[in-house]
PQR file of N, CA, C, O and H, with PARSE charges and radii, in Angstrom:
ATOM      1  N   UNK A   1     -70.467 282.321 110.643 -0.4000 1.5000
ATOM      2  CA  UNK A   1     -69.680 282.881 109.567 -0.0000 2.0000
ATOM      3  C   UNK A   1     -68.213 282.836 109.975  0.5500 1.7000
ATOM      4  O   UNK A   1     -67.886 283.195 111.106 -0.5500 1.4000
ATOM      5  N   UNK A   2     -67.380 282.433 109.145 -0.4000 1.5000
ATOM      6  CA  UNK A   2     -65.868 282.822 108.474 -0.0000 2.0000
ATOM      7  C   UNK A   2     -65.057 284.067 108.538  0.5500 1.7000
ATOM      8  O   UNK A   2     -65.414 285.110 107.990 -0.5500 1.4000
ATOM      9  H   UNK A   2     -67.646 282.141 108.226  0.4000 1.0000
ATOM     10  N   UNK A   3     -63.897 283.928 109.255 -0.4000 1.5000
ATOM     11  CA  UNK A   3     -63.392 285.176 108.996 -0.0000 2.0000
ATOM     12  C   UNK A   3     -63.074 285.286 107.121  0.5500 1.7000
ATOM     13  O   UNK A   3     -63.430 286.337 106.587 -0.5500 1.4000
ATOM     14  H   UNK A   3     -63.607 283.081 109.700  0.4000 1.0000
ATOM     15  N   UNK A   4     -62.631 284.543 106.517 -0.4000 1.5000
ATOM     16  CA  UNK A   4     -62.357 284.596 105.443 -0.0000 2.0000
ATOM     17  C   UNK A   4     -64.121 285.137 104.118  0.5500 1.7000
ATOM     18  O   UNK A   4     -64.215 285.558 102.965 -0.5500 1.4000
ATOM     19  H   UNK A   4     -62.343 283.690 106.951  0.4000 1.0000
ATOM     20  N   UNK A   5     -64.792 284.891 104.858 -0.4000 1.5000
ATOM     21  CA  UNK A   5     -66.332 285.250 104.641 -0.0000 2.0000
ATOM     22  C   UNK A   5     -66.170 287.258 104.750  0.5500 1.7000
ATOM     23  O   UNK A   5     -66.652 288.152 104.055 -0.5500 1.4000
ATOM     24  H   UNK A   5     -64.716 284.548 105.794  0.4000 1.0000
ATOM     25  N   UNK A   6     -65.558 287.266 105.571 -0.4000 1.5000
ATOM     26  CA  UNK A   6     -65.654 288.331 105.941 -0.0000 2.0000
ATOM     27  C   UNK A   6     -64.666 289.215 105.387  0.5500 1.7000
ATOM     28  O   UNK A   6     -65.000 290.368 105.112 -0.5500 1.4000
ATOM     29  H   UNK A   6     -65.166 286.540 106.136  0.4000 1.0000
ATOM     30  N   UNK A   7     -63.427 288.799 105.180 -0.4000 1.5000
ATOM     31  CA  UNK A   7     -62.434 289.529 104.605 -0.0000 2.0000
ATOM     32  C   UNK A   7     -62.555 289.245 102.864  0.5500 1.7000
ATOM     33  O   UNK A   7     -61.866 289.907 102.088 -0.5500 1.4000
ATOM     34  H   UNK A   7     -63.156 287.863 105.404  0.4000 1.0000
ATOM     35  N   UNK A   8     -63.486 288.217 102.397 -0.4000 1.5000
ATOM     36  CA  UNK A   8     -63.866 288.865 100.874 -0.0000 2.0000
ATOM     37  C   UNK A   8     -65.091 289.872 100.472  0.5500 1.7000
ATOM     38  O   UNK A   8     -65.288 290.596  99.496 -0.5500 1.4000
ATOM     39  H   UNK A   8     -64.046 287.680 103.028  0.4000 1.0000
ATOM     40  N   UNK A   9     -65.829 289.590 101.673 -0.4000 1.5000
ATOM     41  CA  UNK A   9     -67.257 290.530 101.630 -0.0000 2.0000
ATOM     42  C   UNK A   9     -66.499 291.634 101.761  0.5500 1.7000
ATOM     43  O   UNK A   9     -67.368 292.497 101.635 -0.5500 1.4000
ATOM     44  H   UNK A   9     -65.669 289.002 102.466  0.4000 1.0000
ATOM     45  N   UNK A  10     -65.419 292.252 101.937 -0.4000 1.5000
ATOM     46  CA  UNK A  10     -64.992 293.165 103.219 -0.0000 2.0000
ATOM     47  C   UNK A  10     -65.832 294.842 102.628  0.5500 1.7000
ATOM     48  O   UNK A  10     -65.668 295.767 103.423 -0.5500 1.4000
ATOM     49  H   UNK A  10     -64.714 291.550 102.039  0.4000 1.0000
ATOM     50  N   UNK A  11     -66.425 295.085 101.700 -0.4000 1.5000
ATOM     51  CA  UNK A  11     -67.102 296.266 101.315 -0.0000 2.0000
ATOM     52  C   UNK A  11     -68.657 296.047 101.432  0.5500 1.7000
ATOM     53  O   UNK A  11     -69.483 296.903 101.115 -0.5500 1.4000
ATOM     54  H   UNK A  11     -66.559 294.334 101.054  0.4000 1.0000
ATOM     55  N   UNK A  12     -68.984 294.670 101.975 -0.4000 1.5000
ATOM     56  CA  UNK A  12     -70.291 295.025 102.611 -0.0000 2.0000
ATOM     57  C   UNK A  12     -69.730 295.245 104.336  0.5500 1.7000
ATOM     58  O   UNK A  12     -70.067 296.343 104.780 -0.5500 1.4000
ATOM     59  H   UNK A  12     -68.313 293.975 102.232  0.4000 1.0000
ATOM     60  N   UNK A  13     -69.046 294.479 105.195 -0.4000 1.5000
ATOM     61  CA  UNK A  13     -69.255 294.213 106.363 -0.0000 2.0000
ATOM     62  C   UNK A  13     -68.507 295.407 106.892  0.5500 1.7000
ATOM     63  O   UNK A  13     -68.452 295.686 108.090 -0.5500 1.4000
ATOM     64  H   UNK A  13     -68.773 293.587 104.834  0.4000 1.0000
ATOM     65  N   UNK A  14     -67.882 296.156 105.841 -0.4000 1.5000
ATOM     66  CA  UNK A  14     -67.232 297.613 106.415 -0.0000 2.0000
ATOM     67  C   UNK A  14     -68.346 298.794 107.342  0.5500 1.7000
ATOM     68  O   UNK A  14     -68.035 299.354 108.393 -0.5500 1.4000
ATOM     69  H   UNK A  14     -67.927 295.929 104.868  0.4000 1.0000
ATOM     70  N   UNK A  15     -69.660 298.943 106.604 -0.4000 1.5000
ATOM     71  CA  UNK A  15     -70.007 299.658 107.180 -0.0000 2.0000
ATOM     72  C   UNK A  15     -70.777 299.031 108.197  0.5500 1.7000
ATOM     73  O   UNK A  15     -71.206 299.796 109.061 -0.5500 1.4000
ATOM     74  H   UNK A  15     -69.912 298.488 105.750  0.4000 1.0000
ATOM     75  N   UNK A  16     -71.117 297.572 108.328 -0.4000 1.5000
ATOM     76  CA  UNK A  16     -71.323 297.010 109.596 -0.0000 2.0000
ATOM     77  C   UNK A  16     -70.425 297.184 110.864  0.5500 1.7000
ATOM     78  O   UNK A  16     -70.864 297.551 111.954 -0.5500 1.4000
ATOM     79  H   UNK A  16     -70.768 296.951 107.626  0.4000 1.0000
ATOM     80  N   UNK A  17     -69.020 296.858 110.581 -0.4000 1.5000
ATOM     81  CA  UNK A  17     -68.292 297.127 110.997 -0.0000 2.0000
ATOM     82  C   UNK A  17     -68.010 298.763 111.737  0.5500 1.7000
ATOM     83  O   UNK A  17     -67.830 298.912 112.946 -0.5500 1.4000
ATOM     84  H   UNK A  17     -68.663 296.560 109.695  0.4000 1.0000
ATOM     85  N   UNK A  18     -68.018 299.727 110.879 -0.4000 1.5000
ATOM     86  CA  UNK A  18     -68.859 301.245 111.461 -0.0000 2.0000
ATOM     87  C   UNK A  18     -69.506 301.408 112.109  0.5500 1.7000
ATOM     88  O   UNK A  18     -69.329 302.050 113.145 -0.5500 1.4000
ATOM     89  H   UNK A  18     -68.163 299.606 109.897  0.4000 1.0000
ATOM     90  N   UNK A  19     -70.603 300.839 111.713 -0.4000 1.5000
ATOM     91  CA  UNK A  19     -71.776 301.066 113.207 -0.0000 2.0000
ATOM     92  C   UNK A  19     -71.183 300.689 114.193  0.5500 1.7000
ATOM     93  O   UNK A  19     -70.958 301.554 115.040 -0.5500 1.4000
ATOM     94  H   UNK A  19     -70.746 300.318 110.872  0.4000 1.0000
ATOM     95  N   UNK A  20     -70.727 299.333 114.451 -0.4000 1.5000
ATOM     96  CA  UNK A  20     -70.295 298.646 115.510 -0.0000 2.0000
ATOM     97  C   UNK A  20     -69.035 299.396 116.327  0.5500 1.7000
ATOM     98  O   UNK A  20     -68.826 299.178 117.521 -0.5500 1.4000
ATOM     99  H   UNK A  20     -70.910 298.630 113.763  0.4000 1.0000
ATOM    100  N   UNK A  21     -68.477 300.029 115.766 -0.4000 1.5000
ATOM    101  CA  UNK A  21     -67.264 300.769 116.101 -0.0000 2.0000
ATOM    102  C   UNK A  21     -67.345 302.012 115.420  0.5500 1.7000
ATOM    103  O   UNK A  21     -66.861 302.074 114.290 -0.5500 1.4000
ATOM    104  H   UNK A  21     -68.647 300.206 114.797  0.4000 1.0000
ATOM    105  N   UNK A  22     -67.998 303.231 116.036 -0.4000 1.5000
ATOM    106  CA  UNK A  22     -68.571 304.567 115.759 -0.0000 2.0000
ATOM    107  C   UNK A  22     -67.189 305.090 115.482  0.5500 1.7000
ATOM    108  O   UNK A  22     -67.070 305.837 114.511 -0.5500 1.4000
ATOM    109  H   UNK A  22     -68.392 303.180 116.954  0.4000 1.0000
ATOM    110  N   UNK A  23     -65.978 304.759 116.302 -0.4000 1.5000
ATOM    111  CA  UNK A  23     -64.704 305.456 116.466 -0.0000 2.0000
ATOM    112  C   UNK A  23     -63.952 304.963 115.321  0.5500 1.7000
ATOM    113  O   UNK A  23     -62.783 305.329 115.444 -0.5500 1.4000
ATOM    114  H   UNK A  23     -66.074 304.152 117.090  0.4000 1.0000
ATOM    115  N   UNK A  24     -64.124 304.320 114.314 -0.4000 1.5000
ATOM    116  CA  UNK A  24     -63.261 304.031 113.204 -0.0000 2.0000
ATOM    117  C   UNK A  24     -63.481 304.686 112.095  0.5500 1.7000
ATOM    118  O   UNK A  24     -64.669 304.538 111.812 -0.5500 1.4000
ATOM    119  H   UNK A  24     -65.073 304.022 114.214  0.4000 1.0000
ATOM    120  N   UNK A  25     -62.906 305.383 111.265 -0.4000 1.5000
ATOM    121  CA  UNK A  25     -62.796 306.111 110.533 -0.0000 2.0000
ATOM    122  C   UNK A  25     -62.780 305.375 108.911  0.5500 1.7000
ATOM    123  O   UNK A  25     -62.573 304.198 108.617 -0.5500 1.4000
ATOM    124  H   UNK A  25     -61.940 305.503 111.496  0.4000 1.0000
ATOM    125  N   UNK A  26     -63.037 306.384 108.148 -0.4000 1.5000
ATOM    126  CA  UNK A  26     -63.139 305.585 106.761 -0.0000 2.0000
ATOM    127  C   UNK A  26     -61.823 304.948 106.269  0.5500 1.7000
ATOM    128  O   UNK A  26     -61.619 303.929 105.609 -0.5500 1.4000
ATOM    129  H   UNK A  26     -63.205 307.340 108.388  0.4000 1.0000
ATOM    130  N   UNK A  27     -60.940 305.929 106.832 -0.4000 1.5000
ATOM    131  CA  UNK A  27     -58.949 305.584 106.337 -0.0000 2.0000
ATOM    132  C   UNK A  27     -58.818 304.350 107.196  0.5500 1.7000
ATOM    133  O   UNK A  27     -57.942 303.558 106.849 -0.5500 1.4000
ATOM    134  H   UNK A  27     -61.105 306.757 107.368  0.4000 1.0000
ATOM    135  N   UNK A  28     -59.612 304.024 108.364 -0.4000 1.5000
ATOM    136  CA  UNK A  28     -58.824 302.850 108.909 -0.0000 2.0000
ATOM    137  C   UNK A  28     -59.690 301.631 108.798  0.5500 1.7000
ATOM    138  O   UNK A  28     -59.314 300.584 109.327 -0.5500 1.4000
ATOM    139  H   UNK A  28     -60.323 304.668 108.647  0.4000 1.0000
ATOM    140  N   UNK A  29     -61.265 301.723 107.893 -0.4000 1.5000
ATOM    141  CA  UNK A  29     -61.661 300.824 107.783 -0.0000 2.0000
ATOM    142  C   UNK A  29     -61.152 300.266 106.131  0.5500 1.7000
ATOM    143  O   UNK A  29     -61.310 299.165 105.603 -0.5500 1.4000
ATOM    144  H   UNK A  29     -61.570 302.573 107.463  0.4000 1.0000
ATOM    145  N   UNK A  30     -60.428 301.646 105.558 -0.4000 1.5000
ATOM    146  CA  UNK A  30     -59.725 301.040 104.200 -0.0000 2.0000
ATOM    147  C   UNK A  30     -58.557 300.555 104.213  0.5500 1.7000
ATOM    148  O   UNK A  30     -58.135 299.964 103.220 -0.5500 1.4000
ATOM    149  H   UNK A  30     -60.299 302.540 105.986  0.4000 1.0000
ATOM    150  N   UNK A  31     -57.669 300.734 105.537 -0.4000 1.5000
ATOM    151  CA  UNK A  31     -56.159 300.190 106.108 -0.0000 2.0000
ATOM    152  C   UNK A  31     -56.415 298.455 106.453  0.5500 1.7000
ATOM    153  O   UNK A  31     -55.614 297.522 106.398 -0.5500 1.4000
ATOM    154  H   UNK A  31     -58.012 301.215 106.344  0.4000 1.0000
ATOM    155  N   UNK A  32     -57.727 298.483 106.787 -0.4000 1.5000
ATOM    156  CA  UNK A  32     -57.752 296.748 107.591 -0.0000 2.0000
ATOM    157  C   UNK A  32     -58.515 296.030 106.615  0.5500 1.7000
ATOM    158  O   UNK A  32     -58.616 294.829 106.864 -0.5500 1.4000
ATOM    159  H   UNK A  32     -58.377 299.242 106.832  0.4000 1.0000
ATOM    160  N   UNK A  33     -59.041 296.405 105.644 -0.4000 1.5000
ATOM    161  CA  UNK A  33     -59.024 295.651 104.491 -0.0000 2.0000
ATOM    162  C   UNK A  33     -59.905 294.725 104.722  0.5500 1.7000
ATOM    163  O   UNK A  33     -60.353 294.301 103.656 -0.5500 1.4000
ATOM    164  H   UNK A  33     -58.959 297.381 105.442  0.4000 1.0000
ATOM    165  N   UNK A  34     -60.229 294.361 105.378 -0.4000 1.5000
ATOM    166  CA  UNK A  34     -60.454 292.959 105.663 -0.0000 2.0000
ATOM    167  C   UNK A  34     -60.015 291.595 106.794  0.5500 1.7000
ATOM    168  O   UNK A  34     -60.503 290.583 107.296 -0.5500 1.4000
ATOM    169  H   UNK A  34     -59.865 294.705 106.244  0.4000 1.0000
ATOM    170  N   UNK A  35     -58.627 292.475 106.756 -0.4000 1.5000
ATOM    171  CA  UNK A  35     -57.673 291.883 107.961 -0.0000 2.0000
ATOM    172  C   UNK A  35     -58.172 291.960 109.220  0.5500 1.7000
ATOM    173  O   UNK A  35     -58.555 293.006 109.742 -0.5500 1.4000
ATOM    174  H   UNK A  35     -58.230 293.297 106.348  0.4000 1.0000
ATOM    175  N   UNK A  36     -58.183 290.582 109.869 -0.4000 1.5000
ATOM    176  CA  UNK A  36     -59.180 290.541 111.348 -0.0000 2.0000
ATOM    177  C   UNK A  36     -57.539 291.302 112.290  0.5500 1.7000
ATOM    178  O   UNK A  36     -57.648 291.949 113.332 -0.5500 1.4000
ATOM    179  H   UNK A  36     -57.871 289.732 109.445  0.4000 1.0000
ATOM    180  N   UNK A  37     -56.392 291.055 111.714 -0.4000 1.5000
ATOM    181  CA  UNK A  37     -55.013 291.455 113.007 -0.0000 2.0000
ATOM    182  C   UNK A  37     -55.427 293.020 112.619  0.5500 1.7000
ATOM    183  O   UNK A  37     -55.838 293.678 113.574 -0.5500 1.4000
ATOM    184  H   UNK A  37     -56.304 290.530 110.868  0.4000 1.0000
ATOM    185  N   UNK A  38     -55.376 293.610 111.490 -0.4000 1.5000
ATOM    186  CA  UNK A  38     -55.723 295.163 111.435 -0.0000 2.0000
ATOM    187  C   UNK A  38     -56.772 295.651 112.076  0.5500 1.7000
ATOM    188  O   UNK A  38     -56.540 296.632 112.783 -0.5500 1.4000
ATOM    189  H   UNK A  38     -55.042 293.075 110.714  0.4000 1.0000
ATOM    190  N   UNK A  39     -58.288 295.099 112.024 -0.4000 1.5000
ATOM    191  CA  UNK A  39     -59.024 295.131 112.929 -0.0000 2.0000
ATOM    192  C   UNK A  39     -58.735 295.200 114.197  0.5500 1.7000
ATOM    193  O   UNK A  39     -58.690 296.287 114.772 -0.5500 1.4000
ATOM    194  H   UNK A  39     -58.477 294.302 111.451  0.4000 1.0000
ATOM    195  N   UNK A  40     -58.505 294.078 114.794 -0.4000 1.5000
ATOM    196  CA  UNK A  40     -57.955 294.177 116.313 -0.0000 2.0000
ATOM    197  C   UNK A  40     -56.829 295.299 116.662  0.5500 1.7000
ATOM    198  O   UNK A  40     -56.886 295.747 117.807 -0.5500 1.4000
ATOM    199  H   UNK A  40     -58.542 293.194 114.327  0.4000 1.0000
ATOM    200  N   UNK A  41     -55.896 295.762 115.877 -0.4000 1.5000
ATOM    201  CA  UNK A  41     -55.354 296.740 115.973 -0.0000 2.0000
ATOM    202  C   UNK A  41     -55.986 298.002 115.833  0.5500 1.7000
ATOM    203  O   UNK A  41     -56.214 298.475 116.946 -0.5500 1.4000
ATOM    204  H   UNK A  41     -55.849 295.399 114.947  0.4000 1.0000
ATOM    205  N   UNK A  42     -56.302 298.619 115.050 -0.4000 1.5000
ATOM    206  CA  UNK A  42     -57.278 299.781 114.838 -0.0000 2.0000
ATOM    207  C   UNK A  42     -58.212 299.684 116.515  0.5500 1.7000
ATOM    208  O   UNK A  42     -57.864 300.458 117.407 -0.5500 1.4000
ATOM    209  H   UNK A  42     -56.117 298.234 114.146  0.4000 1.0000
ATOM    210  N   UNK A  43     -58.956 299.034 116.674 -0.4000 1.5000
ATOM    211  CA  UNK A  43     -59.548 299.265 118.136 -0.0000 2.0000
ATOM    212  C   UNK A  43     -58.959 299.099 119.257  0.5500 1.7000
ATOM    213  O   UNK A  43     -59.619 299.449 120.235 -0.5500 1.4000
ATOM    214  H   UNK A  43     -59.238 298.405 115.949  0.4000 1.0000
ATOM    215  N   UNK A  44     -57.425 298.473 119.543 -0.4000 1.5000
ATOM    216  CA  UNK A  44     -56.798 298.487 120.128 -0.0000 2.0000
ATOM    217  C   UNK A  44     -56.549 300.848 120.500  0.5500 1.7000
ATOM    218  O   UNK A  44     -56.820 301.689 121.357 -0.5500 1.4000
ATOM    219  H   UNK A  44     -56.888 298.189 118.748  0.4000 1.0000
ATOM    220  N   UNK A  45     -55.910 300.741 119.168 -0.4000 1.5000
ATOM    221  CA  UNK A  45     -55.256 302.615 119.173 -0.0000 2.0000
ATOM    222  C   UNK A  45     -56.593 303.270 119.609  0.5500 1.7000
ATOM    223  O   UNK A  45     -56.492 304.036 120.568 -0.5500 1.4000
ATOM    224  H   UNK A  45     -55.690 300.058 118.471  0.4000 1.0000
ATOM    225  N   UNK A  46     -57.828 303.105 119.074 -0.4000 1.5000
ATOM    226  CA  UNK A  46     -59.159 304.238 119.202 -0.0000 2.0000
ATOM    227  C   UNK A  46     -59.525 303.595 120.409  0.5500 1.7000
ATOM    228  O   UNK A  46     -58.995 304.178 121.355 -0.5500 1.4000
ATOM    229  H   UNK A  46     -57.910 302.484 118.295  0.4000 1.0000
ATOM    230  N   UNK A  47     -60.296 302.517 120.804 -0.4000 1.5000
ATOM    231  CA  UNK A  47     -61.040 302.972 121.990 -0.0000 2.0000
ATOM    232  C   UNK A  47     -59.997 302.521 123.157  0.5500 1.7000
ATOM    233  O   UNK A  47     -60.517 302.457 124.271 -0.5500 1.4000
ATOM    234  H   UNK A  47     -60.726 302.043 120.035  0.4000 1.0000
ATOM    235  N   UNK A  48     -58.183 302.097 123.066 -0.4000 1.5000
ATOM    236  CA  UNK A  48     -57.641 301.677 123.768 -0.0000 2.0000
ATOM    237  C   UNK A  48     -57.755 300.214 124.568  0.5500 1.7000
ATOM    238  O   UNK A  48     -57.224 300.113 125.673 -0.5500 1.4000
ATOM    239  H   UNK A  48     -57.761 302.149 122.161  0.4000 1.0000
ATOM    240  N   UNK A  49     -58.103 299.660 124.277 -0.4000 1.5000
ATOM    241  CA  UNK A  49     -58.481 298.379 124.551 -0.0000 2.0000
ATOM    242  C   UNK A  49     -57.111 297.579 124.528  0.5500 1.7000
ATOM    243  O   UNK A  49     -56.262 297.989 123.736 -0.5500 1.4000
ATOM    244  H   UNK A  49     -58.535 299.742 123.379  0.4000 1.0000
ATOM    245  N   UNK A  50     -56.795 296.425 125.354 -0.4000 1.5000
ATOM    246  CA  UNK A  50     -56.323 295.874 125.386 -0.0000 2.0000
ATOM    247  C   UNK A  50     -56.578 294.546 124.259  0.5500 1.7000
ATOM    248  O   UNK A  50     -57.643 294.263 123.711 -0.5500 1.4000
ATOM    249  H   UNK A  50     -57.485 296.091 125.997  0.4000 1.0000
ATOM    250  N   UNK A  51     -55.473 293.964 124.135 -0.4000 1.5000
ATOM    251  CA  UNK A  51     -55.622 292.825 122.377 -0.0000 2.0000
ATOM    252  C   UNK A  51     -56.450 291.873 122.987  0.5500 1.7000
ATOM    253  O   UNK A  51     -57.188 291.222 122.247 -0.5500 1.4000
ATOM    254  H   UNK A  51     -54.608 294.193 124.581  0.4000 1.0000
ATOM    255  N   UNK A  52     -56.474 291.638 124.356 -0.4000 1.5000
ATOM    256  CA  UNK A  52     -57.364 290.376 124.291 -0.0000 2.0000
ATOM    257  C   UNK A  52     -59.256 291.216 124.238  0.5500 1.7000
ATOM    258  O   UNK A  52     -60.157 290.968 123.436 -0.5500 1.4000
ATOM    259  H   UNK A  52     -55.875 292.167 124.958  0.4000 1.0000
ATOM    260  N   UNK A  53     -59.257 291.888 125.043 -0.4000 1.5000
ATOM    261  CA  UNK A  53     -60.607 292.632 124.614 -0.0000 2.0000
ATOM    262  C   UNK A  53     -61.051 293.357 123.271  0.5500 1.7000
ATOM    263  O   UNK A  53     -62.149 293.668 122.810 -0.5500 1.4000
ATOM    264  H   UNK A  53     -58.525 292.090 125.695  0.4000 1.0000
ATOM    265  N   UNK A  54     -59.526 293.521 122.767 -0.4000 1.5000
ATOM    266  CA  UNK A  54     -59.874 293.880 121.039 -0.0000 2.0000
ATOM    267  C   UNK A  54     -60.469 292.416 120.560  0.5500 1.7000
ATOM    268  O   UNK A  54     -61.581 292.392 120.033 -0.5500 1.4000
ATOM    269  H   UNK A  54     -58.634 293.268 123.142  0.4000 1.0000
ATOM    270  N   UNK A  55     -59.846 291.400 120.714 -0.4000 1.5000
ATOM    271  CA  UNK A  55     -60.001 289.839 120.103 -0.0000 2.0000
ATOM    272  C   UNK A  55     -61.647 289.426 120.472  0.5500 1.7000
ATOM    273  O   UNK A  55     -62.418 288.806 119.740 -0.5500 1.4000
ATOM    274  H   UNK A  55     -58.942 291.419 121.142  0.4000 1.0000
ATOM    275  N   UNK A  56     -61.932 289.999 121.905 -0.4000 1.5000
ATOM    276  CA  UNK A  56     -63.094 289.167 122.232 -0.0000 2.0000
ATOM    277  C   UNK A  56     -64.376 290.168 121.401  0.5500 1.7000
ATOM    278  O   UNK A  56     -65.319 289.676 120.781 -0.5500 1.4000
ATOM    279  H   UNK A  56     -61.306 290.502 122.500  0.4000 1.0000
ATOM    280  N   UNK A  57     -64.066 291.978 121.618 -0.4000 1.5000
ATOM    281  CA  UNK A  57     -64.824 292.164 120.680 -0.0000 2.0000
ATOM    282  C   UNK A  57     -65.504 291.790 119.172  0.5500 1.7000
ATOM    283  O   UNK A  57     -66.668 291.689 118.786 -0.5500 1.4000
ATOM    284  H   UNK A  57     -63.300 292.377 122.122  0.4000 1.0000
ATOM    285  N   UNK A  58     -64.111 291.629 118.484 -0.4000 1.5000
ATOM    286  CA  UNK A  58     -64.300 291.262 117.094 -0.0000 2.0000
ATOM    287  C   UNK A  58     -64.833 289.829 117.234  0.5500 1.7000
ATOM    288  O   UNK A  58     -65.553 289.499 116.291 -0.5500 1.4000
ATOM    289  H   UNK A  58     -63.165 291.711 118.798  0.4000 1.0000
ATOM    290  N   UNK A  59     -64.654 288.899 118.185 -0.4000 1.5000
ATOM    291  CA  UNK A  59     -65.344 287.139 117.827 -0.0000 2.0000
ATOM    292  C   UNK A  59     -66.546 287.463 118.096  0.5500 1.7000
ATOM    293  O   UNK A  59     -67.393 287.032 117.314 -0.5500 1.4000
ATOM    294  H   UNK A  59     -64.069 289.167 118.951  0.4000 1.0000
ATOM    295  N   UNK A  60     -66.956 288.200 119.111 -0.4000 1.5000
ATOM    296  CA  UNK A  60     -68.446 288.752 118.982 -0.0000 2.0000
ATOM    297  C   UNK A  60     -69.021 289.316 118.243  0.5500 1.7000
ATOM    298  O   UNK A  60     -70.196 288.990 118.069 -0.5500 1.4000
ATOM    299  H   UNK A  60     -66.267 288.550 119.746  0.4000 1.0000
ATOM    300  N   UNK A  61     -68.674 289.982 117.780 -0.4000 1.5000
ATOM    301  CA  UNK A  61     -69.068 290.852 116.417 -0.0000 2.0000
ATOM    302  C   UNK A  61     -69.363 289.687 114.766  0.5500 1.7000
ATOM    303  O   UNK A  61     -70.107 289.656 113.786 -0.5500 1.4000
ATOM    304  H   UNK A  61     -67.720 290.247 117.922  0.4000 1.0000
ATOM    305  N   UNK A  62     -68.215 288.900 115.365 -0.4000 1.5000
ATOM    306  CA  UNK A  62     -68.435 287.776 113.924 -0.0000 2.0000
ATOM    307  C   UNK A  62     -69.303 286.778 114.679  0.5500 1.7000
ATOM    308  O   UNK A  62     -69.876 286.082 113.841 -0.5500 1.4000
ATOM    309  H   UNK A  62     -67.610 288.926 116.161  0.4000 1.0000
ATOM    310  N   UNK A  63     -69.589 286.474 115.744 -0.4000 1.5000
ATOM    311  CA  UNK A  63     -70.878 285.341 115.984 -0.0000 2.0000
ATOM    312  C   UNK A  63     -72.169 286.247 115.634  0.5500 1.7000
ATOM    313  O   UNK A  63     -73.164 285.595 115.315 -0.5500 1.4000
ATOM    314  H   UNK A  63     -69.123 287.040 116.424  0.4000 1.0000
ATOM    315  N   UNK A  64     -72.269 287.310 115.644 -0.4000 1.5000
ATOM    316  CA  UNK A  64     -73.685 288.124 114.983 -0.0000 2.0000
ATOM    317  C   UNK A  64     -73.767 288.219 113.512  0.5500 1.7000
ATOM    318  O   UNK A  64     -74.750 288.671 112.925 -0.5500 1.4000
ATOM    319  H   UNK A  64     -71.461 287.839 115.904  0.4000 1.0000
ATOM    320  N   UNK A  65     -72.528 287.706 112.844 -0.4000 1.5000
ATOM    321  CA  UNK A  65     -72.910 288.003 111.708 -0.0000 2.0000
ATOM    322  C   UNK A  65     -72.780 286.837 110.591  0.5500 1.7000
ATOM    323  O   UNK A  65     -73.138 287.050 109.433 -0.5500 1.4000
ATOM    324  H   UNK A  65     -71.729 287.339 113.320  0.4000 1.0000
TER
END
C-alpha cells in the first residue's frame, strides 16, 4: 500500500493508526489528517522518538497494511 492510499482512506486507517500508537490522541489523529510529515511529527512529541525512528516506525506500519 500507498501513502496516498492512506491519506484518502485516512478515517478508516485512523483508528488503525490508534491501536498502533496508544499515545495519540483523537485531536492529533484529526491534526495529521492523513499527512505521513504530521504523523511522524505527532510521535516524534508523544513517545519522543527521534525523526528517523518516527520514519522507520510509520514505513512499518504501512508495509502491514
Amino acid at each position: 500500500m500507498n501513502w496516498d492510499q492512506i491519506e484518502g482512506n485516512w478515517k478508516k486507517f485512523k483508528g488503525m493508526a490508534q491501536q498502533q500508537w496508544g499515545k495519540l490522541t483523537d485531536d492529533d489523529l484529526d491534526v495529521i489528517e492523513g499527512k505521513r510529515t504530521e504523523l511522524v511529527g505527532r510521535l516524534q512529541e508523544r513517545y519522543g522518538y527521534a525523526k528517523e525512528q518516527a520514519e522507520r516506525e510509520v514505513e512499518t506500519w504501512l508495509n502491514r497494511h
